[in-house]
C-alpha positions as CSV (number, residue, x, y, z in Angstrom):
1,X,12.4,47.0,-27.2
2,X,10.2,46.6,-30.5
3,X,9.2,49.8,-30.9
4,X,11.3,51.9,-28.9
5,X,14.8,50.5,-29.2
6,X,17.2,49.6,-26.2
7,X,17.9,51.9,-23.3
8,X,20.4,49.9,-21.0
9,X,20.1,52.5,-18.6
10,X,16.5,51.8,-18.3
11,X,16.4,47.9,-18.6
12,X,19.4,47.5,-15.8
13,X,16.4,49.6,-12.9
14,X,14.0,47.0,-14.7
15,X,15.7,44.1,-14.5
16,X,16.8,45.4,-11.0
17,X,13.2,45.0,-9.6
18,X,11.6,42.3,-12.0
19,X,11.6,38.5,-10.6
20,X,14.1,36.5,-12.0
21,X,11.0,33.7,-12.1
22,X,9.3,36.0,-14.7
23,X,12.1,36.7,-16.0
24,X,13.1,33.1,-16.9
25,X,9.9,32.1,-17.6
26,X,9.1,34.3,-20.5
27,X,12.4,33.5,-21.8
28,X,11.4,29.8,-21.7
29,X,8.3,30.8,-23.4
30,X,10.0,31.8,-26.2
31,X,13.6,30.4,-26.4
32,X,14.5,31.3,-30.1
33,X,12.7,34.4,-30.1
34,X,15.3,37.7,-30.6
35,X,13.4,39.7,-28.0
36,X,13.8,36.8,-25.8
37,X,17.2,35.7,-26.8
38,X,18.5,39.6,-26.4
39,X,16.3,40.2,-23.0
40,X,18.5,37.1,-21.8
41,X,21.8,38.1,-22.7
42,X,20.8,42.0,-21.3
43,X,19.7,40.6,-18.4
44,X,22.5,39.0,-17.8
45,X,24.9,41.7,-19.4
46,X,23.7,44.6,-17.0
47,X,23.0,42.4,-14.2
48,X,25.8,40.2,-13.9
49,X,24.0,37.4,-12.8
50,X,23.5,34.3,-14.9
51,X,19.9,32.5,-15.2
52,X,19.0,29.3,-14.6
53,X,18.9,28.6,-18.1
54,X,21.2,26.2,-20.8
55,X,22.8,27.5,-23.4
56,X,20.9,27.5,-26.7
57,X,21.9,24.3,-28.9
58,X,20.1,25.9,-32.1
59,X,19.1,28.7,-34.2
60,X,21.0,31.7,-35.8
61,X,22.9,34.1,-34.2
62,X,21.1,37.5,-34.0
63,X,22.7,40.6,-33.9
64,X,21.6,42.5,-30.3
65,X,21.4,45.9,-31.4
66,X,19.9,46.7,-35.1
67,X,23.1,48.0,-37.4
68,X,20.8,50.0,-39.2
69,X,19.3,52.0,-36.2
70,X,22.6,52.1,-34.1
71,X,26.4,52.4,-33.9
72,X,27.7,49.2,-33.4
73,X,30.5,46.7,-33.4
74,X,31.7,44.6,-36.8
75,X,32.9,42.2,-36.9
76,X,30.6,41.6,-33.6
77,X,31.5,39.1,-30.7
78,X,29.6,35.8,-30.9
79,X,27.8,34.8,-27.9
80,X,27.3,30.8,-28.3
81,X,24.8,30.8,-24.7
82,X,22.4,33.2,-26.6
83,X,23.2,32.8,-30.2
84,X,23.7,36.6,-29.8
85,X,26.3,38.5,-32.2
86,X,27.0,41.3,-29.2
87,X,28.0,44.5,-30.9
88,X,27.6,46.6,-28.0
89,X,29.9,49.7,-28.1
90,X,30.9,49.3,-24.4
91,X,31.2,46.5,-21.6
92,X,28.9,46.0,-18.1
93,X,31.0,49.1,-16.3
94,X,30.7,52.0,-19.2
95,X,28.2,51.2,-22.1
96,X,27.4,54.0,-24.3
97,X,24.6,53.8,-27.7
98,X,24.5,56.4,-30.2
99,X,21.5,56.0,-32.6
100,X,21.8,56.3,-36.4
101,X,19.9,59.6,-36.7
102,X,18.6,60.9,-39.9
103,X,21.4,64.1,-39.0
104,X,24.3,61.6,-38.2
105,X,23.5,59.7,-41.5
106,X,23.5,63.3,-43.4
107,X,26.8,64.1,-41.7
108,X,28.3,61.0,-42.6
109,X,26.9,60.9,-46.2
110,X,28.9,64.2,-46.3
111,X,32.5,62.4,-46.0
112,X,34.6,64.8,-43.5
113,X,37.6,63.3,-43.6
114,X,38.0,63.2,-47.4
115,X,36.9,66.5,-47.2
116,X,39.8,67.5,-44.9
117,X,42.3,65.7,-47.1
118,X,41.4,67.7,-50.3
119,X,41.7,70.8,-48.6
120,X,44.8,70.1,-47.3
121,X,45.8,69.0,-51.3
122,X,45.1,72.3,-52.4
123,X,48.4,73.8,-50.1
124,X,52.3,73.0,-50.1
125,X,53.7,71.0,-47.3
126,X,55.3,74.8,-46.5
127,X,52.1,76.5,-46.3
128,X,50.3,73.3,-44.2
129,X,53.5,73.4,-41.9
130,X,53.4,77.4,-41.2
131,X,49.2,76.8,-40.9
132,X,49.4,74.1,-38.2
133,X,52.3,76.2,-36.9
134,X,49.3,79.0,-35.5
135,X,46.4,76.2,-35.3
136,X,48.2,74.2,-32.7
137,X,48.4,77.4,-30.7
138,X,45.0,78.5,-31.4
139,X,43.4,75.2,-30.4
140,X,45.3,75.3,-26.9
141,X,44.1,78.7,-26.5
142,X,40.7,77.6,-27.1
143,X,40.9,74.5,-25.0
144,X,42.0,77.0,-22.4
145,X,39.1,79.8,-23.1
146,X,35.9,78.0,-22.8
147,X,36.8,77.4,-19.1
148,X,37.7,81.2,-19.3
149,X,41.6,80.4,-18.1
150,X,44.3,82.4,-19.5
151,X,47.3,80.0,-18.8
152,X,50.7,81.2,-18.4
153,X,53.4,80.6,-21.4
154,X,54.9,77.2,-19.9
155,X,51.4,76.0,-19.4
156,X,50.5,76.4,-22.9
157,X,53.7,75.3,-24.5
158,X,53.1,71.8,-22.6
159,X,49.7,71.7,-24.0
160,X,50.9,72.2,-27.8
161,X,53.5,69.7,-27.1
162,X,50.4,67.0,-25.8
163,X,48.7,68.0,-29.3
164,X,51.4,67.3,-31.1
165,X,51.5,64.1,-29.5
166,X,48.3,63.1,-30.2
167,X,48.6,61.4,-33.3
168,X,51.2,59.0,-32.1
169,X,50.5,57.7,-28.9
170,X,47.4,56.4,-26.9
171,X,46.3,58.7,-24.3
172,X,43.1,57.0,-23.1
173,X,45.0,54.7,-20.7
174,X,44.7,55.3,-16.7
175,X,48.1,56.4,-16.4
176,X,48.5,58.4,-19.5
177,X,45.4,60.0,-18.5
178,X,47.3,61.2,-14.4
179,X,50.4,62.1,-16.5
180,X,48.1,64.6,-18.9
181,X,46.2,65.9,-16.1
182,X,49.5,66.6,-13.7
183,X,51.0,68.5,-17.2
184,X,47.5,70.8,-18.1
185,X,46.6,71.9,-14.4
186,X,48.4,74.2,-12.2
187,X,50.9,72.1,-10.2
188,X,48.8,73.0,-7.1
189,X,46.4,70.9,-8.2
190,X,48.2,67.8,-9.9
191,X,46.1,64.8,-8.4
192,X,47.9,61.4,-8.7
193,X,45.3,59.3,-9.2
194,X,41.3,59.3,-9.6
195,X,39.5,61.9,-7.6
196,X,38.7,60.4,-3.7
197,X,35.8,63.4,-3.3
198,X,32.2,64.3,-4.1
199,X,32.7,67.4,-7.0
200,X,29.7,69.2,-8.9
201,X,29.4,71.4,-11.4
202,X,27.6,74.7,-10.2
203,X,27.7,78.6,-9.0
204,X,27.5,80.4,-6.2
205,X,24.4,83.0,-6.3
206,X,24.4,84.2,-3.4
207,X,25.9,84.5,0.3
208,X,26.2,80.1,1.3
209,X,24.0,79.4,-2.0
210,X,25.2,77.3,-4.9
211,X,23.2,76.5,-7.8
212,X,24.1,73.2,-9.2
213,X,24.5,72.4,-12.6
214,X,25.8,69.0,-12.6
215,X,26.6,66.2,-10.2
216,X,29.2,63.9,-11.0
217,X,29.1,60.2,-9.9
218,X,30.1,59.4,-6.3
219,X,34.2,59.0,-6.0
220,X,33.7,55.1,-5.2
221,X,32.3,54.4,-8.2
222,X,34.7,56.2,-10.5
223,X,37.4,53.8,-10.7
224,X,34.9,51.1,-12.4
225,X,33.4,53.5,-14.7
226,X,37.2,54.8,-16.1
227,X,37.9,51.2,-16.2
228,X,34.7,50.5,-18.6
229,X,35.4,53.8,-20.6
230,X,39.1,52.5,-21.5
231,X,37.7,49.3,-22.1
232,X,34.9,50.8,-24.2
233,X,37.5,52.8,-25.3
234,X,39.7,49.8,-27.1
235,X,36.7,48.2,-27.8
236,X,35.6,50.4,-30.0
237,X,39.0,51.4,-31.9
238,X,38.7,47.6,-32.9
239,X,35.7,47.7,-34.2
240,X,35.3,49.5,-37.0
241,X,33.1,52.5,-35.3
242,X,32.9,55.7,-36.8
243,X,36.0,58.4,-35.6
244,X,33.3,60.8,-34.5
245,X,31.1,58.7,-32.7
246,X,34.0,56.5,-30.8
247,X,35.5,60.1,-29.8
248,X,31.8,61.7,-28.7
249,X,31.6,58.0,-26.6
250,X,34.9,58.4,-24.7
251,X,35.6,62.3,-24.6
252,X,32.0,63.3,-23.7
253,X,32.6,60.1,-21.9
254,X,35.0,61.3,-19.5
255,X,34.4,64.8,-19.1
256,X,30.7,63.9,-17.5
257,X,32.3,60.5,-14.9
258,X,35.0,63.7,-14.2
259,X,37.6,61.6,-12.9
260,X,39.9,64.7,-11.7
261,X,39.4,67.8,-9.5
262,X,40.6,70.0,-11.8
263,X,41.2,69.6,-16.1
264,X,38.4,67.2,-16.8
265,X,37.4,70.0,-19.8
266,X,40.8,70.0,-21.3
267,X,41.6,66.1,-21.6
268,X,38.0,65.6,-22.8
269,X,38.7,67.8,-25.5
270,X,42.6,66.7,-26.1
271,X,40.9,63.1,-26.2
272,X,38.7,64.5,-29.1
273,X,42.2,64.7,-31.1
274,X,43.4,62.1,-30.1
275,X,41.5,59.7,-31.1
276,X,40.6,61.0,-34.5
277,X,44.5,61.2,-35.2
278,X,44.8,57.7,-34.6
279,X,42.0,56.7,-36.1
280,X,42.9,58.4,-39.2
281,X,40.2,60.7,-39.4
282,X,42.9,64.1,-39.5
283,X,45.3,63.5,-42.0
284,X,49.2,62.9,-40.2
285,X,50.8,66.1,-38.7
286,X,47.2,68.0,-39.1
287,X,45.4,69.5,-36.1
288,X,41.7,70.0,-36.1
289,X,41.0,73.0,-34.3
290,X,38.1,71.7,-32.7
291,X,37.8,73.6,-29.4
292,X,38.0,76.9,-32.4
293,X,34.4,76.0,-33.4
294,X,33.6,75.1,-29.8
295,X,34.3,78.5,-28.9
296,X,33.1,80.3,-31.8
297,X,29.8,78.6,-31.4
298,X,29.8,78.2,-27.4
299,X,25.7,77.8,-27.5
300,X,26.0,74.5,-29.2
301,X,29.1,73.2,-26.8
302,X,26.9,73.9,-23.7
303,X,23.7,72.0,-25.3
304,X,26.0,69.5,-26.2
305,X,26.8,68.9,-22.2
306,X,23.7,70.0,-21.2
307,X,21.7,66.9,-22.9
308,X,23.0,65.0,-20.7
309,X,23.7,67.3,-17.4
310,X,19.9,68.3,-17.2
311,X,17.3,65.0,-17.4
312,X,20.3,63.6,-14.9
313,X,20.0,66.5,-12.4
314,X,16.5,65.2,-11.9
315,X,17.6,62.1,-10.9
316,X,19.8,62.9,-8.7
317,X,19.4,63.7,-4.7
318,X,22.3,65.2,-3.3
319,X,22.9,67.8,0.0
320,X,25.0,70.4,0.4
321,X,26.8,71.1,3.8
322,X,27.8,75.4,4.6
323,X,31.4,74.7,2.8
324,X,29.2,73.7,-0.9
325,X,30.5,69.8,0.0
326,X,28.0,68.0,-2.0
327,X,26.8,64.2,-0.5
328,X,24.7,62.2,-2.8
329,X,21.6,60.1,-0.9
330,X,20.8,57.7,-3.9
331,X,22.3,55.4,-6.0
332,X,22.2,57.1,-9.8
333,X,25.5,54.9,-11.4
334,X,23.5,53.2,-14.5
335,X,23.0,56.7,-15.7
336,X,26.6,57.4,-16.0
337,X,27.2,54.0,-16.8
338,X,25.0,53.5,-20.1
339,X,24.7,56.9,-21.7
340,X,23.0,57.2,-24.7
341,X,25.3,59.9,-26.6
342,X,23.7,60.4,-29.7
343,X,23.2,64.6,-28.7
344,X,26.9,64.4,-27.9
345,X,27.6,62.6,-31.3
346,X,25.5,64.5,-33.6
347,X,27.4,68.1,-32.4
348,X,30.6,66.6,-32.4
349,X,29.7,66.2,-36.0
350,X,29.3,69.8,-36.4
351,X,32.0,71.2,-34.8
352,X,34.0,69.1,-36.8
353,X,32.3,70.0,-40.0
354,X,33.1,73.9,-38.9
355,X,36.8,72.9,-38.4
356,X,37.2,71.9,-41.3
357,X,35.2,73.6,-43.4
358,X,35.5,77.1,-42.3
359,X,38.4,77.2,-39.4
360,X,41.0,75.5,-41.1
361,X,40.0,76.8,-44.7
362,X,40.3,80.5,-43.2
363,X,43.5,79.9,-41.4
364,X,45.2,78.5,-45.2
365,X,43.4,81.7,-47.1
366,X,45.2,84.3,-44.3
367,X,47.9,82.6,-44.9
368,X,48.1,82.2,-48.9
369,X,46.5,86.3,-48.6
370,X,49.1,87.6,-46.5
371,X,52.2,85.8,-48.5
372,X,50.4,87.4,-51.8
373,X,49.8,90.9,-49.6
374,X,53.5,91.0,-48.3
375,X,54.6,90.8,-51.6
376,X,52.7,93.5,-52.9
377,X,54.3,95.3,-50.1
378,X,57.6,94.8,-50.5
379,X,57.3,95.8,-53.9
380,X,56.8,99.2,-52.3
381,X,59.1,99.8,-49.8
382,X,61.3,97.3,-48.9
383,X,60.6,96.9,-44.8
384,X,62.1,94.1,-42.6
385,X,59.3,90.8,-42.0
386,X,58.6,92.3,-38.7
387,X,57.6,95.5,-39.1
388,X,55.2,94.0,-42.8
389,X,53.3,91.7,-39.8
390,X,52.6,94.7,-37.6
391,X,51.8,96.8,-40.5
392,X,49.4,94.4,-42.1
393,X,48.1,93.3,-38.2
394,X,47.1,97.0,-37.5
395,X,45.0,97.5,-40.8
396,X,43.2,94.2,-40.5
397,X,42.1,95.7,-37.5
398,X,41.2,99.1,-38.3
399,X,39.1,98.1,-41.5
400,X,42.1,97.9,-44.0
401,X,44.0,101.7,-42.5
402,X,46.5,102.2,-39.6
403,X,45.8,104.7,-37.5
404,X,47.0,108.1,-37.6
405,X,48.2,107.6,-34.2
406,X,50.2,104.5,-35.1
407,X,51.1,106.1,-38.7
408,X,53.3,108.7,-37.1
409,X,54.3,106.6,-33.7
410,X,55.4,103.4,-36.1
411,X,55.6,104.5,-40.0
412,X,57.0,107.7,-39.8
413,X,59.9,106.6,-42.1
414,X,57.1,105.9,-44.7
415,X,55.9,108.2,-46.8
416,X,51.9,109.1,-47.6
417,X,51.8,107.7,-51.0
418,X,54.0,104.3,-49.3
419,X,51.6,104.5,-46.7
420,X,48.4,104.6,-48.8
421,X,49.5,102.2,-51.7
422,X,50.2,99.7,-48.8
423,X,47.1,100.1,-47.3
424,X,45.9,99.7,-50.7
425,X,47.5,96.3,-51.2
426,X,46.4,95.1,-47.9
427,X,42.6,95.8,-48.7
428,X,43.4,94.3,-52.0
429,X,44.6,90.9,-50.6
430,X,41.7,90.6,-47.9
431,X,38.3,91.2,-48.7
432,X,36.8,91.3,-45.5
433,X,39.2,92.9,-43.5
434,X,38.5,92.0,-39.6
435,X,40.1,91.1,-36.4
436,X,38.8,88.1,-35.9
437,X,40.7,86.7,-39.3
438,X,43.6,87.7,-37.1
């Protein structure tokens, strides 16, 4: 604990197997001691069983984790048995720590939110309202393409109407959480309550062969885990902790206990917005699109699961029968129960930093280009809204021209020189004329 800092994870299998004579003994030893005082309360925290010991009658209170090398509660909870201020971020069921890394201190130095809010100030409410317009669309898109699902039109509608939700109501409660499942899945597979099976996360590579990639905790414990992440969950929305670390904690939280069959992926990533809109990270009526830079950047996301996903793998002991049903043999729950999410944290971070510094500034600068660009064209020829959009659509993605295939199918009321000086102003208003700005 001196010199290596506090894995719960690992002290819970220690304290597990230690006797609690040697246990109480070198508490005894020394009483006032913070290593003492904090193995005590830990001890007694991820056991749930309380030592023969009296409360302390003296010294000050200690805080159990160091503020300066962790994430942590303030104002913390007072402990009088211990003289321990507890700033834990989670409770005995669902615990996670995020360390104070030199890149999370840089991110943090960089001030995102204020960031976000002077880019927004730079736009009229008109221009922010026609932006989110396309970004709430985009983001559910997104959500929706990383599991490579292209969801019908009523599926993505209820999605945008969740986002737009997000900033107004608490989703991270048990029965929010059914009710947002049984709207984002297929009806098929609505589930009305936690998940009653074994599920992984894995392939099939051949003829009765899966390759796992993840196993999630046994059904029986997943009640008491969701039950610690909601508490952890309110926990930490009191206390002061950073948006981007409490959302890492609960989203990344939740997608890796998988409480569902199906649409684990899209809350966890709907609970990313969530919880920065109500913490006040995204300004009011403003949509991160987060799942955008996931996608752009789909290495990072899968690193960001995979820190966790692959030390547990080797932890874990599990069979498969000839239908892929998985059965785990050994008992792994302090894993899922006292994550350390700082790998989680620190690329949260970054895909928020790309949201906002590149995603949402791109979607504004289309938008204040194309009102400058369908200006210049209706200066030309005076053409109805529609048929500007599809004009402008097409030569953003034929490097600045449309077609001659498209001239004469679409434009043929147009003459060349309309034609040309059009193309001419769309080149003129984008500089980088490509698709993807589409």
């Amino acid at each position: 604990m001196k010199y290596d800092g506090v894995n719960l994870g690992i002290l819970a299998g220690v304290f597990s197997l230690a006797a609690t004579a040697d246990i109480v003994s070198y508490i005894m030893s020394k009483s006032l001691g913070k290593y003492a005082r904090r193995v005590w309360f830990l001890y007694e925290f991820l056991s749930g069983n309380r030592l023969p010991l009296p409360d302390l009658q003296r010294g000050n209170y200690i805080d159990l984790l160091e503020p300066d090398q962790y994430y942590t509660l303030a104002p913390a909870i007072q402990v009088r048995r211990q003289r321990v201020n507890n700033n834990l971020l989670g409770n005995r069921n669902f615990c996670p720590t995020v360390r104070r890394t030199n890149v999370l201190c840089a991110f943090e130095e960089t001030n995102l939110a204020e960031r976000c809010r002077e880019v927004m100030g730079r736009y009229s409410p008109e221009m922010l309202r026609r932006a989110m317009s396309y970004l709430y669309t985009k983001e559910t898109k997104s959500s929706f393409a990383i599991e490579h699902i292209s969801p019908s039109s009523s599926r993505s509608e209820r999605f945008i109407a969740l986002l737009q939700l997000a900033e107004q109501e608490d989703f991270c409660v048990k029965e929010r959480l059914v009710d947002l499942q049984n709207r984002i899945v297929d009806p098929r597979f609505r589930d009305s309550d936690y998940r009653s099976s074994q599920n992984y996360v894995g392939e099939t590579v051949s003829w009765q062969r899966e390759r796992v990639h993840y196993a999630c905790p046994t059904p029986e414990t997943v009640p008491q885990l969701m039950a610690g992440l909601i508490d952890a969950h309110k926990t930490m929305e009191d206390g002061g902790v950073s948006p981007i670390v409490h959302a890492a904690a609960v989203a990344y939280g939740l997608v890796f206990i998988h409480p569902f069959e199906d649409g684990n992926g899209r809350i966890h990533r709907f609970l990313i917005h969530n919880i920065l809109a109500r913490c006040g990270f995204s300004p009011a009526g403003i949509v991160l699109p987060v799942s955008a830079a996931m996608l752009k950047d789909r290495a990072a996301y899968d690193a960001s699961l995979e820190a966790f996903s692959k030390p547990l793998l080797a932890l874990v002991e599990y069979t498969l029968d000839g239908q892929g049903r998985m059965t785990v043999t050994n008992d792994v729950l302090t894993s899922y129960a006292y994550m350390d999410m700082t790998p989680q944290a620190e690329a949260l971070f970054r895909f928020a930093e790309r949201s906002v510094g590149i995603e949402l500034v791109e979607e504004l600068s289309f938008l204040e280009n194309y009102d400058r660009t369908k200006s210049a064209i209706q200066d030309i020829a005076d053409l109805p809204d529609q048929m500007i959009d599809l004009f402008v659509r097409l030569c953003l993605q034929n490097n600045g021209r449309v077609s001659a295939r498209k001239r004469s199918s679409l434009f043929a009321m147009l003459s060349d020189d309309e034609v040309e000086q059009m193309e001419s102003a769309v080149q003129s208003g984008y500089a980088t004329p490509t698709a993807e700005t589409q």
